[in-house]
N, C-alpha and C positions, 0 to 999 in steps of 0.2 A: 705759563705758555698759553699764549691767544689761539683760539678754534678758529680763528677769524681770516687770521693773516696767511699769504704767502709774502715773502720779505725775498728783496734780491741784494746784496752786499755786493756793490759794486768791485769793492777791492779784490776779491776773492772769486768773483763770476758767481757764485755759492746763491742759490735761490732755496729758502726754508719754507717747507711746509710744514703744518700743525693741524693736528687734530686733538678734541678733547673728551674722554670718556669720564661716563658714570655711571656705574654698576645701580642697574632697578632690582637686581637680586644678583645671588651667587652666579646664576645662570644667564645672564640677559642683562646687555650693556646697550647703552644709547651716548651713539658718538654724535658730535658734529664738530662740522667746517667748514668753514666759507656761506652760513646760514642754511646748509643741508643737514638733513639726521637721517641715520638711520640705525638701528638694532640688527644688534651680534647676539643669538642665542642658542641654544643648544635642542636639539629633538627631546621630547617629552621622555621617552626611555633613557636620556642623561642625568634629568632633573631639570629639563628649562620649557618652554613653554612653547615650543619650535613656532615661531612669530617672527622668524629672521633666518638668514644663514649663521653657519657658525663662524668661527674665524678662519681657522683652516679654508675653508668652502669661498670666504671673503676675500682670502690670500690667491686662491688661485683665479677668481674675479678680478681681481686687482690684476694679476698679471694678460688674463684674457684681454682686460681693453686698454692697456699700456700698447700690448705685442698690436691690437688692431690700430690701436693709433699710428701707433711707430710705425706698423707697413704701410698705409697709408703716406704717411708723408715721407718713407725710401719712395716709395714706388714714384709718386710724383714727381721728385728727383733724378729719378731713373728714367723717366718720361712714360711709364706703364700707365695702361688704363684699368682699375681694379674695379671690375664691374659686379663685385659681390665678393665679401668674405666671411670667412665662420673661423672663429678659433674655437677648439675641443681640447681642455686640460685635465689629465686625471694626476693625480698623484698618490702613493703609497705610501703608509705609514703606521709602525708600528708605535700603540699606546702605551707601551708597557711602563716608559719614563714618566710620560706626565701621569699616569696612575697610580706610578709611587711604587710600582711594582718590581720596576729594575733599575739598576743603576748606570750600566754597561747600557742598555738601548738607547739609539739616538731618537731628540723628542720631536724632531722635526719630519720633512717627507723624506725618503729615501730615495724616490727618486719619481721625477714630476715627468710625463710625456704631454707631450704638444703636438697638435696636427692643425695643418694650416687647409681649410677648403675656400678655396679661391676660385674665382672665374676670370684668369688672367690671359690675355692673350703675348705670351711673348715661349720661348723656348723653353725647355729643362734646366738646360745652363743657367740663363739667366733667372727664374724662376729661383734657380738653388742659391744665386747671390743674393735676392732681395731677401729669402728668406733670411740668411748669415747676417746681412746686415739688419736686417728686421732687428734679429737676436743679440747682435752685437750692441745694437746703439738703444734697449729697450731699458729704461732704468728699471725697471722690477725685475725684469730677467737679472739684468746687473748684481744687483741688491739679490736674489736669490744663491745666482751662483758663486759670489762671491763676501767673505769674511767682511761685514761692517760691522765698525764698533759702535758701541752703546752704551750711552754713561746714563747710568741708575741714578734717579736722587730722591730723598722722601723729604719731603713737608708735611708735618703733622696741621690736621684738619679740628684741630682742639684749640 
């Protein structure tokens, strides 16, 4: 898999993106794509060297400037002037799975809140559609709220 590429398959509409990771410790990964890096690490009280966000922390990043993109360009659609926006993501989550500690706990967030601060001149009404559609048409929100699959495969490095 190329770090390099985004591919668009014309047949399919289907545009693939790639990213490629390499663990520099247990704790601390250095991804790139498209000739960008950066490190995924853990806080020092983990075991990593806190010189990065972690993944979690990455995930909800990821979604922060999807959702500002996406409203961005509803809003312009919409013919809105967005004269300044802030998204604020928290999410909860209990460790107990990826600890090894439970089996029953789910390993993922339980549940993510989002607030949009905007400087938008238009109604409440309207305001609550861009939001919707912000949420509807944002692929990471997509991709969060909804079951994607995931094919595993190992190639040994030997």
């Amino acid at each position: 898999m190329s770090a390099e590429d985004r591919t668009q398959d014309s047949r399919s509409n289907l545009a693939t993106y790639a990213v490629s990771a390499t663990a520099e410790s247990p704790m601390r990964t250095r991804v790139s794509t498209r000739g960008f890096e950066f490190v995924i690490d853990e806080p020092e009280n983990f075991g990593g060297t806190d010189e990065g966000p972690n993944p979690l922390e990455y995930l909800l990043g990821a979604l922060t400037g999807c959702l500002t993109i996406t409203g961005h360009l509803v809003a312009r659609e919409m013919g809105l002037d967005v004269n300044g926006l802030e998204i604020n993501v928290e999410g909860d989550l209990n460790p107990a799975k990826f600890m090894g500690a439970s089996d029953d706990a789910r390993a993922g967030y339980q549940v993510v809140r989002v607030e949009f601060v905007a400087d938008i001149d238009a109604d409440e009404e309207t305001i609550e559609s861009w939001i919707a559609a912000t949420e509807e048409r944002c692929p990471v929100t997509d991709n969060m709220n909804h079951d994607t699959p995931f094919e595993f495969a190992f190639v040994s490095s030997s």
